[in-house]
C-alpha positions in Angstrom: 0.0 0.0 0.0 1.5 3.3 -1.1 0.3 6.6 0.9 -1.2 9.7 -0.8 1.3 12.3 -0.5 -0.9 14.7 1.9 -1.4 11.7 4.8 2.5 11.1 4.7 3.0 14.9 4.6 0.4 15.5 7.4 2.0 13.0 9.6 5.7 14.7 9.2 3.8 18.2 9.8 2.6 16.7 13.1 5.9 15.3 13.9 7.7 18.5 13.5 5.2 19.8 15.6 5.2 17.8 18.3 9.0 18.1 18.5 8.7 22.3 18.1 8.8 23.3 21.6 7.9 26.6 22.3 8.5 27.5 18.6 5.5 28.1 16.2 6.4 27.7 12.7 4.8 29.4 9.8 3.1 26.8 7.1 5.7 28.5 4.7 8.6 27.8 7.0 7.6 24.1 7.6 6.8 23.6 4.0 10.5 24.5 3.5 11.9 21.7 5.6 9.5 19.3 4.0 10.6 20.4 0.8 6.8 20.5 -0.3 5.1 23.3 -1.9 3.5 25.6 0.3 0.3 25.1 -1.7 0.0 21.7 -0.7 1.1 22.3 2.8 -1.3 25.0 3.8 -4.0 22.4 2.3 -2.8 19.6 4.7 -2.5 22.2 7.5 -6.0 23.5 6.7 -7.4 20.2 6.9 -5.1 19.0 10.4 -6.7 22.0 12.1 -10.3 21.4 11.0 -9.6 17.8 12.5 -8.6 19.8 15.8 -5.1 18.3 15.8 -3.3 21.5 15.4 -3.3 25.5 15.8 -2.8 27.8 13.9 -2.5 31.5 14.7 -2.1 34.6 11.9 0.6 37.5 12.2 3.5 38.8 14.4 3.9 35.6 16.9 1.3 33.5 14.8 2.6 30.0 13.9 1.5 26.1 14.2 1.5 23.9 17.2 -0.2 20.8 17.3 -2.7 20.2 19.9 -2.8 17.7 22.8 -5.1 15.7 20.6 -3.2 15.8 17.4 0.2 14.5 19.8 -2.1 11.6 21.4 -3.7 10.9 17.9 -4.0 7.6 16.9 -1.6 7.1 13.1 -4.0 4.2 12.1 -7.2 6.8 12.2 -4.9 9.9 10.7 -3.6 7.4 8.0 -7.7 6.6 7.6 -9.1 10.2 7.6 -6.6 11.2 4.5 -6.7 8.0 3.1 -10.1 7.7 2.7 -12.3 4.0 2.9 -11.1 3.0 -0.6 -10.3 -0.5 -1.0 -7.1 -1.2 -2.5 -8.1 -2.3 -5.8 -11.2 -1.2 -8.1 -13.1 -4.1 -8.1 -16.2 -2.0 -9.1 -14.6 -0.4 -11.9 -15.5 3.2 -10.6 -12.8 4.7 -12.1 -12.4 3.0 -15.2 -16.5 2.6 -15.5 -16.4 -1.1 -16.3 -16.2 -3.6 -12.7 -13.7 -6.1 -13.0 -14.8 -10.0 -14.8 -13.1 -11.5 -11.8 -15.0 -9.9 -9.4 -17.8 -12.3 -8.6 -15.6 -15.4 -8.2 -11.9 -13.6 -7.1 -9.9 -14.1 -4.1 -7.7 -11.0 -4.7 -10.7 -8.6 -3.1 -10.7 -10.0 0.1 -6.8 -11.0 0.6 -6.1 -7.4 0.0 -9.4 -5.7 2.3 -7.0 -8.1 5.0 -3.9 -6.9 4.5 -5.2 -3.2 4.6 -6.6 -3.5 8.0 -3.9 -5.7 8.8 -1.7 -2.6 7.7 -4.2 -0.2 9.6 -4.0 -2.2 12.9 -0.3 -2.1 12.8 -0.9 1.7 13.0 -3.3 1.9 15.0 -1.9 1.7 18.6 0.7 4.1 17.6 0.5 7.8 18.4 2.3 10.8 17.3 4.0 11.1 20.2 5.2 7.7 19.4 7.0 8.6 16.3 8.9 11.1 18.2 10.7 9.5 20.4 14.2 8.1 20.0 16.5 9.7 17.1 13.9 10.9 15.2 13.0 14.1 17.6 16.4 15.9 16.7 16.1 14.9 13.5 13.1 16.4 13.0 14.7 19.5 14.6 17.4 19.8 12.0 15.8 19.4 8.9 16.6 22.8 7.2 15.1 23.9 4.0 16.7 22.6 0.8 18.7 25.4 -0.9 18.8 23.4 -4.2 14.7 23.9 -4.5 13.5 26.6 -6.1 11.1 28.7 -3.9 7.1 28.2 -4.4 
């Protein structure tokens, strides 16, 4: 299973986050570090705060800092919120308008529905504040912007 580029980037924004301190980055200065445009970083901001996992405040002193709930969140159920309920494969044929021949008689369907929770319940005891701990907290504190990257 491959992630959608806004959970993996919303987990890393909440990872920064919870390792931040008393610092409150911009969504521009994080998106920096990330080296992801700040387009799509403001998006995946907008939606963590809407979730209630993070603040956000506007001008002089304004920044992020994630929220006691976004540091106790859960990855399984973050990973589920951006991710969506989608099954693995398109046994339907929603996107490509036609379902599968296979689908009434296939094996595939089911092994795969498995693994995915299997892949969800992995995640899901783990919080934030999990992924934190250990080396990756400095890190997360080092990561500088790229100066190779042209600015967005």
């Amino acid at each position: 299973m491959r992630l959608l580029r806004s959970t993996d980037l919303a987990l890393r924004v909440l990872m920064r986050l919870a390792v931040a301190g008393s610092a409150t980055p911009t969504t521009r200065e994080v998106a920096a570090a990330m080296d992801v445009p700040y387009t799509h970083a403001a998006k995946v901001v907008a939606e963590l705060q809407h979730m209630g996992l993070l603040t956000a405040r506007r001008g002089r002193g304004g920044g992020l800092t994630v929220s006691e709930r976004g540091r106790t969140a859960s990855v399984g159920a973050l990973v589920r919120a951006f991710e969506g309920e989608g099954e693995v494969v398109d046994c339907e044929g929603v996107a490509t308008g036609a379902p599968c021949p296979l689908s009434s008689g296939c094996g595939l369907r089911g092994a795969l529905r498995r693994a995915q929770e299997a892949f969800f319940a992995t995640l899901d005891p783990l919080t934030v504040a999990d992924l934190v701990t250990g080396p990756t907290g400095p890190l997360l504190l080092g990561i500088s912007p790229n100066p190779h990257r042209e600015p967005v």
